[in-house]
C-alpha positions in Angstrom: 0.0 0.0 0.0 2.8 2.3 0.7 4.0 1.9 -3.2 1.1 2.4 -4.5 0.5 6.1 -3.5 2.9 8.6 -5.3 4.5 11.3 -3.2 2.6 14.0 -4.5 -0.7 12.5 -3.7 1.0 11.7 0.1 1.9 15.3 0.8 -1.7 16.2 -0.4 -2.8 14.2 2.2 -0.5 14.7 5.0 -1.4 18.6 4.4 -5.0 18.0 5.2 -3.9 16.4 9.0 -4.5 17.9 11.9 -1.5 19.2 13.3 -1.9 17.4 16.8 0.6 14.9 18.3 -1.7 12.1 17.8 -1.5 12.4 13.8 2.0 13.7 13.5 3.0 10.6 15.5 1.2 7.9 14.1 2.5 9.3 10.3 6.2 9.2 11.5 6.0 5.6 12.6 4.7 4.0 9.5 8.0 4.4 7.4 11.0 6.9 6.8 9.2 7.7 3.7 6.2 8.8 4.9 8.3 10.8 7.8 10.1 12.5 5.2 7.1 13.4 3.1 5.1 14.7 6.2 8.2 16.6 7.0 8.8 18.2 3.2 4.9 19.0 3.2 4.8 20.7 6.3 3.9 24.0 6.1 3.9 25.2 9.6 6.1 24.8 12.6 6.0 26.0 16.2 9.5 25.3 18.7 10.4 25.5 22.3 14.3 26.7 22.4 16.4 26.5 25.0 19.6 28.6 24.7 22.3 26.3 24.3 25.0 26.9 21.3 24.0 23.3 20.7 20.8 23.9 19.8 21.8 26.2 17.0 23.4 23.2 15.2 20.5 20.7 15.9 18.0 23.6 14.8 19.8 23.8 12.0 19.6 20.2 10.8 15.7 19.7 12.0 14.8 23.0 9.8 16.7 21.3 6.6 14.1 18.7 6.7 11.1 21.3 6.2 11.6 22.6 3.2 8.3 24.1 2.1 7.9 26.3 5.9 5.8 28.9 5.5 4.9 30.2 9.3 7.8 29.7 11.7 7.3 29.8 15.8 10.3 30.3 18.1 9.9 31.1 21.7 11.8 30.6 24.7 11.4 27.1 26.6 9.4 27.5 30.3 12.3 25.4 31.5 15.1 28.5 30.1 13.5 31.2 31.8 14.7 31.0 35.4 18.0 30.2 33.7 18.8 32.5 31.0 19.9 35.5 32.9 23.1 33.3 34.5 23.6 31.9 31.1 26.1 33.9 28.7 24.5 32.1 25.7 21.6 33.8 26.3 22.7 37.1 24.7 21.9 38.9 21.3 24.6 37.7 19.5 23.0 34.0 20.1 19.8 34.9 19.0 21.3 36.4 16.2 22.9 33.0 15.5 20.0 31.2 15.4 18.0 33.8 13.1 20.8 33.3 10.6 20.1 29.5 10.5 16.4 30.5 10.1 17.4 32.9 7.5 19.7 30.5 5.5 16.9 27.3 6.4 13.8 28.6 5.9 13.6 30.8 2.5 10.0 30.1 1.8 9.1 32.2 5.3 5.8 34.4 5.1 5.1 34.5 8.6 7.8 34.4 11.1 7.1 35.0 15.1 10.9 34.6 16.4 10.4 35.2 20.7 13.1 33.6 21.7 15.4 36.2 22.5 16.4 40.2 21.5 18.0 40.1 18.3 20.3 42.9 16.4 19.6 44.8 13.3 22.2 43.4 11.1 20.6 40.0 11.6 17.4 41.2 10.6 19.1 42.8 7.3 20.5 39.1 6.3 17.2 37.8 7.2 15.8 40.1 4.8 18.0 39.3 1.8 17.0 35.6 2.5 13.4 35.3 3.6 12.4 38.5 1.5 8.8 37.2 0.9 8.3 37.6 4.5 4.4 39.1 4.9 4.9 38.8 8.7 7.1 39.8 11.8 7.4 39.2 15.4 10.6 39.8 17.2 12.3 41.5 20.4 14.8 44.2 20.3 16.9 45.7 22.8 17.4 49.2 23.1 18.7 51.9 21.5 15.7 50.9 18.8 17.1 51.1 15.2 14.1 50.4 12.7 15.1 51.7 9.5 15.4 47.8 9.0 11.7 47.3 8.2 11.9 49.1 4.7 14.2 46.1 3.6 11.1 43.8 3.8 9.3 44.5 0.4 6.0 42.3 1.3 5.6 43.3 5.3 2.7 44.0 5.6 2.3 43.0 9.7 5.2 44.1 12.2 4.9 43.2 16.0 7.7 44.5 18.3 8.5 43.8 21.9 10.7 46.2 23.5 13.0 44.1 26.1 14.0 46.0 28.8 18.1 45.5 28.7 19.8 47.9 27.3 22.3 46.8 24.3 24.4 49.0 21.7 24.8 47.1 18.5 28.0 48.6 16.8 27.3 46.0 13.6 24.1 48.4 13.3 25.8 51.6 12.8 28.4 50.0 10.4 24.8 49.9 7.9 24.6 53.7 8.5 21.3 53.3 10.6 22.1 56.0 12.8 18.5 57.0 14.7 18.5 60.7 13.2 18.6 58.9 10.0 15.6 60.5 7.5 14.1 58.1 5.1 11.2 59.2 2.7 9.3 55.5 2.4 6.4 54.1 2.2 6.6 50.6 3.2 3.0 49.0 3.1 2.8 47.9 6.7 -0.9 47.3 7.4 -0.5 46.1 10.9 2.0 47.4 13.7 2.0 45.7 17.3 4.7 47.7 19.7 4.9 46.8 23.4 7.0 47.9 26.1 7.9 51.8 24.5 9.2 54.2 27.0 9.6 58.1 27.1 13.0 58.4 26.4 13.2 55.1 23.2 14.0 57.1 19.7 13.6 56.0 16.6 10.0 55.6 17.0 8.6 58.5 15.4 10.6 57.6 12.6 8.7 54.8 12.3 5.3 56.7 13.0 6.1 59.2 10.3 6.7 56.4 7.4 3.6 54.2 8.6 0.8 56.2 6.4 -1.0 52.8 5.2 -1.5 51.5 8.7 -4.9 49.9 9.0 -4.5 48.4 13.1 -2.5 49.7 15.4 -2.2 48.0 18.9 0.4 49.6 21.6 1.0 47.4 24.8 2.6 48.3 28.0 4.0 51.4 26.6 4.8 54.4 28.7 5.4 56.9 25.8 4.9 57.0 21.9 8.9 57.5 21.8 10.8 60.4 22.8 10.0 64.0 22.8 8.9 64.5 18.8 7.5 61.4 18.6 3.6 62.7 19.8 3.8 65.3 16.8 4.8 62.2 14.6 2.5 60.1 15.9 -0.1 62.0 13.9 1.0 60.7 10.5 -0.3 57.1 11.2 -3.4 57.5 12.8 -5.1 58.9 9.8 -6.1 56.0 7.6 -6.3 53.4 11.0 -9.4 51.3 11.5 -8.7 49.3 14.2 -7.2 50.3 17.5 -6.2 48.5 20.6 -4.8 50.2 23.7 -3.7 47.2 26.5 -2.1 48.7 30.2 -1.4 52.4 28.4 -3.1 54.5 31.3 0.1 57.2 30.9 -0.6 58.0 27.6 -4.0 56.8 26.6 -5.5 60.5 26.9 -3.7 62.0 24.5 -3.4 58.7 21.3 -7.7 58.7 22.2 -7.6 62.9 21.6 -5.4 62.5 18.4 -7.9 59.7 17.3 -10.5 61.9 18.0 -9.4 64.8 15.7 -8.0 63.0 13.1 -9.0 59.4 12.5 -12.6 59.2 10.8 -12.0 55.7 9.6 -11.9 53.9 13.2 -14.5 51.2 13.3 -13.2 49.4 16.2 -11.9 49.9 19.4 -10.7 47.9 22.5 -8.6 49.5 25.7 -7.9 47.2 28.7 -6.6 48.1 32.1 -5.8 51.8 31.7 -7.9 55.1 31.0 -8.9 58.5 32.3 -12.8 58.9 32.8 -12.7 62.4 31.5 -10.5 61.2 28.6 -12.7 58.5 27.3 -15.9 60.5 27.8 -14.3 63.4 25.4 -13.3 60.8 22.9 -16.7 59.4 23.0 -18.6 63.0 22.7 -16.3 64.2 20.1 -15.0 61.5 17.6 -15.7 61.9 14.0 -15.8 58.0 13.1 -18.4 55.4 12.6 -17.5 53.2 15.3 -18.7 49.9 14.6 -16.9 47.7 17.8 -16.0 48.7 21.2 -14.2 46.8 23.9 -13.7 47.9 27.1 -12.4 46.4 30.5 -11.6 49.3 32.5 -12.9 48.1 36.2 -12.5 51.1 37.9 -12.5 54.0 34.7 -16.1 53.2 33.5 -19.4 54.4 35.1 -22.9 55.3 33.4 -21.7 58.8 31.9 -19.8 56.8 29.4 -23.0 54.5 28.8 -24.9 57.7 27.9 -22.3 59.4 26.1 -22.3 55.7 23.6 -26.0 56.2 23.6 -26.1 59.4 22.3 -23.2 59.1 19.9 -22.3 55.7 19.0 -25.2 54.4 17.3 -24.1 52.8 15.0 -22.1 50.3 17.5 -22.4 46.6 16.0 -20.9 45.1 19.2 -20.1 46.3 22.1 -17.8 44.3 24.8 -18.0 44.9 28.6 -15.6 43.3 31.6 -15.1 43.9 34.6 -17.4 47.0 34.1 -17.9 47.3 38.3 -19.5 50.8 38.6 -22.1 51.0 35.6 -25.4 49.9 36.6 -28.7 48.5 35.0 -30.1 52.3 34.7 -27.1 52.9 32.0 -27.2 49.5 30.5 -31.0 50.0 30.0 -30.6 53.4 27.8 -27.8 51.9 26.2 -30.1 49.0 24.9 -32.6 51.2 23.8 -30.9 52.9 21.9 -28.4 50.8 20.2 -31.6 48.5 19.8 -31.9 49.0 15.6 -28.1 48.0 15.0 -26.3 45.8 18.1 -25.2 42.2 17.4 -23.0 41.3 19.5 -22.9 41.8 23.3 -20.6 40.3 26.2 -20.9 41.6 30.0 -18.2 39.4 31.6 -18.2 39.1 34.8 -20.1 42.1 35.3 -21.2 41.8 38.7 -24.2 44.6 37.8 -25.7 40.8 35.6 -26.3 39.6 39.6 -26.9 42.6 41.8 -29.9 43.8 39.4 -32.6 41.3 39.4 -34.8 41.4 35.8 -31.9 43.4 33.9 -31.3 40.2 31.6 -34.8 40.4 30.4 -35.1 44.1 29.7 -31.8 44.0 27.5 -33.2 40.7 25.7 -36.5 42.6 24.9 -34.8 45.7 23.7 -32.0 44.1 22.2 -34.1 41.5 19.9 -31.2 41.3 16.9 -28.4 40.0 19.0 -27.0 36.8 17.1 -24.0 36.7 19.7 -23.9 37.1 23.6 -21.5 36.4 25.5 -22.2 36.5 29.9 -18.9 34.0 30.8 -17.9 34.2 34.3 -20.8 35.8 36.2 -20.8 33.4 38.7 -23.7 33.9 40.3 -25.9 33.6 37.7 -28.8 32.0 37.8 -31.3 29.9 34.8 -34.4 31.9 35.3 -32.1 35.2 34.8 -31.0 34.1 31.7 -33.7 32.6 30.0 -36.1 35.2 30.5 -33.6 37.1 28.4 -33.0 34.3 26.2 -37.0 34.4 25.1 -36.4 37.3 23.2 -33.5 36.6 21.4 -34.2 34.9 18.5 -31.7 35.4 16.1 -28.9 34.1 18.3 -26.1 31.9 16.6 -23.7 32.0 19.2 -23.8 31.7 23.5 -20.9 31.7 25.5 -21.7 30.8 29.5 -18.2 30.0 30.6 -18.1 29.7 34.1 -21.3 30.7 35.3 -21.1 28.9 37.9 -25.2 28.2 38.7 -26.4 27.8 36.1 -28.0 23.8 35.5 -29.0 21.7 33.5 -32.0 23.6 33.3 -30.7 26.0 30.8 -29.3 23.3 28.4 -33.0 21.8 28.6 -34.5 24.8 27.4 -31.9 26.2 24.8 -32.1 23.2 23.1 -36.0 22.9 23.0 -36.6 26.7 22.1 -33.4 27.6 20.2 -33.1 25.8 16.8 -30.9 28.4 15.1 -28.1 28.2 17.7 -24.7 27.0 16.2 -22.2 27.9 19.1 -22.1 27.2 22.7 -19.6 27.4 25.0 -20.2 25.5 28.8 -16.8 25.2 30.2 -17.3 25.7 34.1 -20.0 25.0 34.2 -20.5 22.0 37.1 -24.2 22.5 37.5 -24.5 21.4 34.0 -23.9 17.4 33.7 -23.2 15.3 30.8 -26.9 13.7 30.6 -27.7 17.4 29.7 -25.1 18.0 27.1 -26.2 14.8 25.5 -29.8 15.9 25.4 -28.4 19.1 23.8 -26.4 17.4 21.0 -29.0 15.4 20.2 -31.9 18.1 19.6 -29.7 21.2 18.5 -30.2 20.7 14.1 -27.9 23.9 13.4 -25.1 23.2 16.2 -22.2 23.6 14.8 -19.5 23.8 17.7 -19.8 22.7 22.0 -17.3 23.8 24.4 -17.4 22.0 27.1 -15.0 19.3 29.6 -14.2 16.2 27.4 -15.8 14.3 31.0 -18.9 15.6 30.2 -19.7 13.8 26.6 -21.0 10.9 26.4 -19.9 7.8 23.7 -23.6 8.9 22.7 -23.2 12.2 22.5 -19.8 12.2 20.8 -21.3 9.7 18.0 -24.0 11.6 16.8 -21.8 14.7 17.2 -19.7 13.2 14.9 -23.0 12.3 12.9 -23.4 16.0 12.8 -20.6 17.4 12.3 -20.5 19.3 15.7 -17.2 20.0 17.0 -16.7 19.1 20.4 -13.5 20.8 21.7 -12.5 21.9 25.8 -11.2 25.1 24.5 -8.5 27.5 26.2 
């Protein structure tokens, strides 16, 4: 049987595998052929380094067997991190080692995520004169930042950069003439930039900002500054043409990126900030943006309170979802007007753990009856929810195609009973943490749910029955993350 199927129609089929252990393993064990031809038609491959100048030459020889990689993962082993700081491997110039043995393995690269380690400039340049088909880049650098790098990628379209916080001068960088004064008129087409970990005093950056004028998502992380002093005035240049914006533990300088979105971004349809934000400088973005904001995310426990719930009413209709965690001082009075008037357009809601879900009895139902178009809701970890709460919200929504409960905590069987009896159209459900719920109730639910499409939920809780006849059906039964 093995001789009768050409290699072509092998690597066909070894492409269609799941990437799992299971099906990589059993492959490998049938012959050397077959572990060959897995290995030639794998397009994708995710490693755990440990920094060891061994490991450069045994990387080295594993990537010569995976010829046709497209995506490459390299991070740093759990088992290196307590390590790495006593270790005198663990330094730039052996990350820069093993990125040249990417760079001269792995010339088919379009997506490379290389977290291992800071690496320099000039390895990034030799990368770049290999892998130059490269769509996508993650990697770490150590400061002073030199970036002018990026414009010898021709096909980047997504960069994501994680500032580490040692200090390093690279004098192989300044033999290239990338001094940070430098002045380059580009326009690289980078659609997606990532940065985390900027600080007030990190130039370079606004090079960067001023030569990023196709940017479409921008999403800053941990990030103390924009760059040094001229950086805010060349921040400006990027923001223009952006549509998606994410703003993750920036409380320092979240005021003043929301008041340049504000005055000159009128193409912003979506927008998420997390752990970080002024009340008065949220509420003026709100009042006085010019966009059509289509998807807000917020999870700012302690920053958001009803004004801002009335401010979105009155100027953010047009709001297609709209995300909530942690939301601990709004109450159902604001959630209320919000629902009426978002009623026409919203999709999508999620209160997570939103304890105002179990101090306000009867809320549930007045946002079901207002909110009748909803097709995904999302009310994961409020744990004191209860199945009467729910369904008397769930009676007016229809249209929904997609229900996450994760960790509600009492909720029963009850629920599953009812969803499954009343909700035909349902394709989606999500049930992890859920102990109230048992697996004679996600059985009953597999069986009578036509659309289902998808069940998260503990592999303890399904059933030989229930997994056949989700297999019947085509339901995917997965425990999720």
């Amino acid at each position: 049987m093995d001789d009768m199927l050409c290699d072509e129609l092998l690597q066909e089929i070894f492409r269609k595998l799941p990437s799992t252990p299971p099906s990589s393993l059993s492959v490998s064990l049938v012959s050397k052929r077959w572990l060959n031809l897995y290995r030639s038609s794998k397009a994708s491959l995710s490693l755990k380094l440990l920094p060891h100048n061994s490991m450069v030459i045994s990387l080295s020889s594993l990537l010569s067997h995976y010829p046709s990689l497209s995506f490459l993962s390299l991070v740093l082993s759990d088992a290196a991190d307590s390590t790495s700081s006593n270790n005198n491997s663990s330094t730039t110039a052996f990350f820069d080692n093993v990125l040249f043995v990417v760079s001269s393995s792995c010339s088919n690269l379009h997506h490379l995520r290389f977290l291992a380690g800071p690496v320099s400039c000039l390895s990034l340049l030799s990368l770049s004169k290999s892998c130059s088909q490269l769509t996508s880049i993650t990697a770490s650098l150590s400061r002073p930042l030199f970036l002018n790098w990026v414009v010898s990628f021709p096909c980047l379209k997504e960069l994501c950069l994680h500032v580490c916080s040692t200090d390093g001068v690279d004098d192989g960088d300044k033999q290239f003439g990338l001094s940070l004064n430098e002045e380059l008129d580009v326009k690289f087409g980078l659609e997606t930039l990532c940065v985390s970990g900027i600080q007030a005093d990190d130039k370079g950056i606004s090079w960067l900002w001023r030569n990023c004028k196709r940017l479409k998502k921008l999403q800053l992380r941990s990030c103390d500054s924009v760059g040094d002093g001229e950086s805010f005035a060349s921040f400006i240049w990027c923001v223009e043409g952006l549509e998606e914006v994410e703003l993750r533990k920036c409380r320092s300088i979240i005021d003043r990126v929301l008041l340049r979105l504000a005055q000159n971004c009128a193409s912003l349809i979506s927008l998420l900030i997390y752990d970080g934000c002024s009340r008065e400088g949220l509420l003026e973005f709100i009042t006085t943006c010019r966009c059509n904001l289509q998807k807000l995310d917020l999870r700012l426990p302690l920053d958001l309170n009803n004004d801002h719930l009335l401010a979105i009413a009155m100027n953010l209709r047009g709001l297609l979802t709209l995300r909530l965690q942690s939301c601990c001082l709004v109450t159902g009075e604001g959630l209320h007007i919000l629902g009426v008037a978002l009623n026409p357009t919203l999709e999508e809601l999620a209160l997570i753990n939103c304890d105002v879900v179990d101090r306000e009895v009867g809320l549930l139902a007045t946002l079901g009856q207002n909110l009748r178009m909803l097709r995904k809701l999302d009310l994961s970890y409020n744990e004191m929810l209860v199945d009467k709460e729910l369904i008397s919200m769930l009676v007016s929504c229809n249209h929904l195609t997609e229900l996450k409960l994760r960790g509600c905590r009492k909720l029963t069987s009850m629920t599953m009973v009812t969803i499954s009896k009343t909700y035909k159209g349902l394709q989606s459900i999500d049930i992890m943490n859920c102990p109230g719920i048992g697996a004679q109730a996600v059985e009953f639910f597999v069986l009578n749910c036509p659309q289902m499409k998808q069940i998260v939920v503990e592999e303890s809780k399904v059933s030989d029955i229930a997994r056949t006849w989700a297999c019947h059906k085509f339901i995917e039964v997965t425990s999720g993350s």
